[in-house]
C-alpha positions as CSV (number, residue, x, y, z in Angstrom):
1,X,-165.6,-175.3,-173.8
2,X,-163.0,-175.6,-176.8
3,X,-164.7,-177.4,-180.0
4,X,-163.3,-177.5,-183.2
5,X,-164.8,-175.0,-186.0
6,X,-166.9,-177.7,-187.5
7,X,-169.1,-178.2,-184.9
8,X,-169.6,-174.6,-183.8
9,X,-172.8,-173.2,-183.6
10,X,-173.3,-169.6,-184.6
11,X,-175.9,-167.1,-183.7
12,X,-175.7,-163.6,-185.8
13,X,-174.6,-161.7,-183.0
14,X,-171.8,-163.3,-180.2
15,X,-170.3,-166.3,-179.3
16,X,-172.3,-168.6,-176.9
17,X,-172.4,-167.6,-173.6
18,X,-172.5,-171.3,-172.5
19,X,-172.0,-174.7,-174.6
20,X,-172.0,-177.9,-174.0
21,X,-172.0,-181.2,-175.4
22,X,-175.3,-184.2,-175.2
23,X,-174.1,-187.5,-175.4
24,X,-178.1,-189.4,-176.1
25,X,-177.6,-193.0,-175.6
26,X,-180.5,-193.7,-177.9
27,X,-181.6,-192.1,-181.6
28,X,-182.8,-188.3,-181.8
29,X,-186.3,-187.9,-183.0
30,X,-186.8,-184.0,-182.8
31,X,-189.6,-184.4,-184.4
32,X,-191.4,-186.7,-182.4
33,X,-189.5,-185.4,-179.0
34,X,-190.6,-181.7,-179.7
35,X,-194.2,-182.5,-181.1
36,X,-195.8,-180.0,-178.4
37,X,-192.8,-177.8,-177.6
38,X,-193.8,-174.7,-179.5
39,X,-190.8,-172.7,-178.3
40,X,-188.9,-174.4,-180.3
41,X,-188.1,-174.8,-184.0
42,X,-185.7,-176.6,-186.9
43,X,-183.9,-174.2,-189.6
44,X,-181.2,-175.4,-191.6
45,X,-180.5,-178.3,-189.7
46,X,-179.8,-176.5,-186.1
47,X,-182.8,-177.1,-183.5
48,X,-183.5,-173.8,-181.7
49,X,-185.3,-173.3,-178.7
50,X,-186.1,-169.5,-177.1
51,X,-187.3,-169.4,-173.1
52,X,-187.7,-167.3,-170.7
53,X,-185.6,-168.8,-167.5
54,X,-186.0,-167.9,-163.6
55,X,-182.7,-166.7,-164.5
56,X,-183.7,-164.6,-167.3
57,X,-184.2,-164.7,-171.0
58,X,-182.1,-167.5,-173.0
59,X,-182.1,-168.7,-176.4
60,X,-180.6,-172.0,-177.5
61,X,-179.0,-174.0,-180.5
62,X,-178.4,-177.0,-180.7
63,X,-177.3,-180.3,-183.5
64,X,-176.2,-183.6,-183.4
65,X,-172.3,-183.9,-184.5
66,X,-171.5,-187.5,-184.8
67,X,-173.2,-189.4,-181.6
68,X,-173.1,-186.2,-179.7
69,X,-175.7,-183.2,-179.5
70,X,-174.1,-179.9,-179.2
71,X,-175.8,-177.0,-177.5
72,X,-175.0,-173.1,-177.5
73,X,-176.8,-170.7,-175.6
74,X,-177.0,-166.6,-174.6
75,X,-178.5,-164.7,-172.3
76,X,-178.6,-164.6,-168.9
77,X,-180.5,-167.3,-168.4
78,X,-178.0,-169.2,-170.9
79,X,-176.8,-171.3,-168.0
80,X,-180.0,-172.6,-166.7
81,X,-181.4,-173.9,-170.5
82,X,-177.8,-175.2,-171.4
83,X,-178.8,-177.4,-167.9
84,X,-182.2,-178.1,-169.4
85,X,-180.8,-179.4,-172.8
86,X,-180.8,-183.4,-171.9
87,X,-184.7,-183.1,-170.9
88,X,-185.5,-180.9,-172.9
89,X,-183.7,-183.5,-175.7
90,X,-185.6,-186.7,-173.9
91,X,-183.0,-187.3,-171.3
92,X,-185.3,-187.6,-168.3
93,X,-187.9,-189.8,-170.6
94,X,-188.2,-193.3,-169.2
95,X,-189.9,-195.7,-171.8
96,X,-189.4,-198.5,-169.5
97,X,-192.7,-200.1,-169.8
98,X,-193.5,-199.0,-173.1
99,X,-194.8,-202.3,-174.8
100,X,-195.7,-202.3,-178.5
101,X,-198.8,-204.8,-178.2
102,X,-200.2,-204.5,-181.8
103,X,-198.5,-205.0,-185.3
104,X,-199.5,-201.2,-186.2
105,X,-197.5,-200.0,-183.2
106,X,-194.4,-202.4,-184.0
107,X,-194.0,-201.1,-187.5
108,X,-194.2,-197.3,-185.8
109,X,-191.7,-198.2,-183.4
110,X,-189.2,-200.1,-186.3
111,X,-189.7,-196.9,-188.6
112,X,-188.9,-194.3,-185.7
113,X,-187.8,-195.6,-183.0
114,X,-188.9,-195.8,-179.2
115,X,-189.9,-192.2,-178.7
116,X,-188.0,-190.0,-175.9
117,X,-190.4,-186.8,-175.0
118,X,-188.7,-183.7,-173.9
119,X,-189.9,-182.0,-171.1
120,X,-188.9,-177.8,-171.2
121,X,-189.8,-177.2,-167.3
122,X,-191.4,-173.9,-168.0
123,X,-195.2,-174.8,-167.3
124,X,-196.7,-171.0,-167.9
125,X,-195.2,-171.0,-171.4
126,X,-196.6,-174.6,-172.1
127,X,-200.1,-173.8,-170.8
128,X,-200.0,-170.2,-173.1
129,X,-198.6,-171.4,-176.2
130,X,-201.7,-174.5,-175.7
131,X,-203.9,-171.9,-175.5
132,X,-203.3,-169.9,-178.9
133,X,-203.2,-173.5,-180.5
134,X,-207.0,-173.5,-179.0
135,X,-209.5,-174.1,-182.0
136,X,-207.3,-172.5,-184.7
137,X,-205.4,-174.3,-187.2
138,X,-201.9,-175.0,-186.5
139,X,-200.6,-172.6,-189.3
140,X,-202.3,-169.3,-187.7
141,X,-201.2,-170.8,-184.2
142,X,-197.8,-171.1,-185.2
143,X,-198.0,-167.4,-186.6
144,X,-199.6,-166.1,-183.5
145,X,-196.7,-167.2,-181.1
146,X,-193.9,-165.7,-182.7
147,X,-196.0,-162.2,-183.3
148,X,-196.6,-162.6,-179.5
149,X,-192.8,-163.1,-179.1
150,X,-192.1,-160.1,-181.4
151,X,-194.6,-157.6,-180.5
152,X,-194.5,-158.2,-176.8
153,X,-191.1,-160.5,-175.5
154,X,-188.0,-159.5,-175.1
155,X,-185.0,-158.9,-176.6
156,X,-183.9,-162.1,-178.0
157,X,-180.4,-162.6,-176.7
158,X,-177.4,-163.5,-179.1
159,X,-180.1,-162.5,-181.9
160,X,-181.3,-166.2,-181.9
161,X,-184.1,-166.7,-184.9
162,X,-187.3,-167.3,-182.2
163,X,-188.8,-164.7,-180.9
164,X,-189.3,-164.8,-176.5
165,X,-192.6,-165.2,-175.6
166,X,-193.6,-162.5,-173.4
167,X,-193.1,-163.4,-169.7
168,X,-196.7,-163.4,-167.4
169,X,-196.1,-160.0,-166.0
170,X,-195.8,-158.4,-169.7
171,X,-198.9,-160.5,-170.9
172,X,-200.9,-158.6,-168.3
173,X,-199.3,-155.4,-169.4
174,X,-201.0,-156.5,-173.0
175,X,-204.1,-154.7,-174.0
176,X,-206.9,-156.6,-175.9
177,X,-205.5,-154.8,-178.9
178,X,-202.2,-156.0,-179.0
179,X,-203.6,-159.4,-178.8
180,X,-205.2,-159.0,-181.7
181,X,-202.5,-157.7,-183.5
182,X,-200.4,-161.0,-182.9
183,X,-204.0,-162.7,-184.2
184,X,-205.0,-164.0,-181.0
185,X,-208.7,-163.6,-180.5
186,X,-210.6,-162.8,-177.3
187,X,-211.3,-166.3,-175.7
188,X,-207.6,-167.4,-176.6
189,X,-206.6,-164.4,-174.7
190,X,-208.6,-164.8,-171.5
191,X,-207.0,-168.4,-171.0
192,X,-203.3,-166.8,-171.6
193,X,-204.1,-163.9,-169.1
194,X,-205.5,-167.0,-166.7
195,X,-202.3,-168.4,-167.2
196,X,-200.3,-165.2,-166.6
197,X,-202.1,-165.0,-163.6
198,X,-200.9,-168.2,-162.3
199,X,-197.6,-168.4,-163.6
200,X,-196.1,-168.8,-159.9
201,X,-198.6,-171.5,-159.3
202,X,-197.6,-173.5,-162.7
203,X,-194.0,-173.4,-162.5
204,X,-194.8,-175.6,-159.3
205,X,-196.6,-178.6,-161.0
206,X,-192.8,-179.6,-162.1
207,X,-193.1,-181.2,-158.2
208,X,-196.2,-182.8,-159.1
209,X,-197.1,-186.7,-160.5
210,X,-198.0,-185.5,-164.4
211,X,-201.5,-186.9,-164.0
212,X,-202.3,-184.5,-160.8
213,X,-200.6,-181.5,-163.0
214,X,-203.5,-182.2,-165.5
215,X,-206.5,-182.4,-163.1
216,X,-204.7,-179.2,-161.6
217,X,-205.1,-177.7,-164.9
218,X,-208.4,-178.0,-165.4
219,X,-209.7,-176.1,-162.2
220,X,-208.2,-172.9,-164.2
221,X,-210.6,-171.3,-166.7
222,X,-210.9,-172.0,-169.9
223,X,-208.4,-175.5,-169.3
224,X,-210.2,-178.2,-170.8
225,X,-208.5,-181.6,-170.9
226,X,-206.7,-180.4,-174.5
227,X,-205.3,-178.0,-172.9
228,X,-203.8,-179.6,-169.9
229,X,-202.3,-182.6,-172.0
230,X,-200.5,-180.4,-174.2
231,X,-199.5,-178.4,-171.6
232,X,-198.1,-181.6,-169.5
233,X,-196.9,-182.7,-172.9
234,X,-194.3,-180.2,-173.6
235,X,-193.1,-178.6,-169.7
236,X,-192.7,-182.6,-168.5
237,X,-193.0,-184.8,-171.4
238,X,-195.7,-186.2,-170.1
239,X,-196.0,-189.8,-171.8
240,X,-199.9,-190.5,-171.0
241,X,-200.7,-186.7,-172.5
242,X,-203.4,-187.4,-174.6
243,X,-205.7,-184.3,-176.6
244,X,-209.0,-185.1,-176.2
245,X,-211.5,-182.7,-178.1
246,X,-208.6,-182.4,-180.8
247,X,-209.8,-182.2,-184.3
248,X,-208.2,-184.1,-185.7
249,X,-206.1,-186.7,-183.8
250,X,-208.7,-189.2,-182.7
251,X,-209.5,-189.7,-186.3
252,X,-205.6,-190.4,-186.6
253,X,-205.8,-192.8,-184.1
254,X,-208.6,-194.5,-184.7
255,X,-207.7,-195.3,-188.5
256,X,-204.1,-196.2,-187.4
257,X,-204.9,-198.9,-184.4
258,X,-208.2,-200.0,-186.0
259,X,-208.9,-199.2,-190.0
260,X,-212.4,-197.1,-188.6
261,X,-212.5,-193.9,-190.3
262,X,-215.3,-192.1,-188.3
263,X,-213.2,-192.1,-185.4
264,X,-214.1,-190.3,-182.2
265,X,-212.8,-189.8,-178.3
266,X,-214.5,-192.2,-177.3
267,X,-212.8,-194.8,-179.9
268,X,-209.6,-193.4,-179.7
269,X,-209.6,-193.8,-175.6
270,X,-210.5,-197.2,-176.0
271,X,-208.1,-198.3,-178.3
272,X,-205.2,-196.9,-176.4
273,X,-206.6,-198.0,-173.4
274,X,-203.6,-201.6,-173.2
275,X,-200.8,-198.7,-173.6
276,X,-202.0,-196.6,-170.2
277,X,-199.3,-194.7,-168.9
278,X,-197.7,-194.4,-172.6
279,X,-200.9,-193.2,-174.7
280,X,-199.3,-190.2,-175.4
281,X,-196.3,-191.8,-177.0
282,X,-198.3,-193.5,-179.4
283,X,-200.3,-190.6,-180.1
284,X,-196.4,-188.9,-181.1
285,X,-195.6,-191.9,-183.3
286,X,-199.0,-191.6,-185.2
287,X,-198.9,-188.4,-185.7
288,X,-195.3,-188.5,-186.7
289,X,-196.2,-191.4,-189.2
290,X,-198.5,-189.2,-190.8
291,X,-201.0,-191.9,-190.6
292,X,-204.7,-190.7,-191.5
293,X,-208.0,-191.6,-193.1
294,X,-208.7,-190.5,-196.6
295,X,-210.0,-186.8,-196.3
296,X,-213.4,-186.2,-197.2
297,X,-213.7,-182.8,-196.5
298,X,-212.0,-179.5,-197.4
299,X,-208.8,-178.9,-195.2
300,X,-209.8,-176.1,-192.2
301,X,-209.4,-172.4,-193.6
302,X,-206.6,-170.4,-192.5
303,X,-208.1,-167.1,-190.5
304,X,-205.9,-164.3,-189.4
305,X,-208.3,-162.4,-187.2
306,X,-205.5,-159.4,-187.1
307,X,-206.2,-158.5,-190.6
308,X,-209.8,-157.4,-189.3
């Protein structure tokens, strides 16, 4: 597709070997769309997103020019993600229904707009990256993923900035070794191999309601209800995800709908209880607010179990 130099996107290595232009009839909000999408990353302005395909490896850029998104990819599996930009973007989000009910929620929505979720499709790389997020602080997690991608994925193709993260059969090629070299400990890599295991089995909950891909989830080992909504959350943009047993987001909540700042599960269910069907939007816009309740306690310590 011919563009005009000032919207070209460059990757060190080649040009694209497919493009295309995203024409959002509503206002980008990567941050909130991409919350739980931990393929993907911002630098320098350009969104990025590395996958591996059932057409092989592809990694993507992509920035908004004007009203229009435009999207560069490589690898063989180039033109499968350059398909999966609009969803992956929000496109297949339907907020229909999605009723701002209190004045908290209002202001959210005035400041950031209705949020549009992107869904990536590829369910085994949802449920793995969930699991190294599993009980460690976001930092380490973040850390953990692209070592994965480096020490074990694949070439990155077009020399794209995120590393691959390694497809299910290499996972179970991995020894417990090289798991702890990418700073994954030993119950974080049980629940990837589980996931490895199943991969065929995941990639088919894209044909399933997201509420029965979660229950699904949680028959696997180690997939606790976490889990499964951050894995729904990022492979369908699941707009009722919601991470219960999370550290801190129920506290986030809590304060944001109610003032309480001993907030709980329990509170946070109940108070997004009139928004069913959308509790995981306004878990995005709360989070993206930054809303929280004075901290009275030392932030978590960082711990990269690979230095051991």
């Amino acid at each position: 597709m011919p563009r005009s130099g000032d919207t070209a996107l460059a990757a060190p290595d080649r040009a694209p070997d497919r493009s295309t232009v995203f024409r959002p009839r509503y206002d980008l909000n990567l941050k909130v769309t991409l919350m739980w999408v931990k393929t993907s990353q911002r630098r320098k302005g350009v969104g990025w997103w590395a996958t591996e395909t059932p057409e092989g490896s592809a990694s993507v850029a992509f920035r908004a020019v004007g009203g229009e998104v435009v999207a560069d990819a490589w690898g063989p599996g180039a033109e499968w993600a350059i398909d999966r930009v609009p969803a992956l973007l929000g496109g297949s989000d339907d907020p229909r229904g999605f009723r701002p009910l209190d004045p908290v929620v209002r202001d959210l929505v005035d400041r950031l707009g209705v949020p549009r979720l992107g869904a990536t499709g590829r369910w085994f790389e949802a449920m793995a990256t969930a699991a190294v997020y599993q009980r460690v602080v976001s930092a380490d997690a973040r850390t953990a993923v692209a070592r994965m991608g480096r020490l074990h994925g694949a070439e990155v193709p077009g020399g794209g900035p995120l590393p691959l993260f390694p497809r299910p059969e290499a996972v179970l090629r991995v020894p417990d070794h090289g798991f702890h070299r990418a700073g994954v400990d030993r119950a974080r890599t049980r629940v990837i191999r589980v996931a490895a295991k199943h991969a065929g089995r995941l990639e088919e909950l894209g044909e399933r309601p997201a509420a029965e891909a979660r229950q699904w989830l949680q028959r696997l080992p180690g997939v606790g209800p976490w889990t499964a909504a951050r894995t729904t959350g990022a492979a369908a943009g699941d707009p009722d995800s919601v991470p219960v047993g999370d550290l801190h987001v129920p506290r986030l909540v809590t304060y944001a709908l109610s003032g309480a700042t001993d907030g709980n599960d329990d509170s946070m269910l109940e108070l997004l209880e009139p928004y069913a069907g959308h509790r995981g939007r306004v878990v995005r816009l709360v989070k993206a607010a930054g809303i929280g309740p004075p901290r009275h306690h030392p932030a978590p310590t960082r711990f990269d179990i690979s230095r051991i």
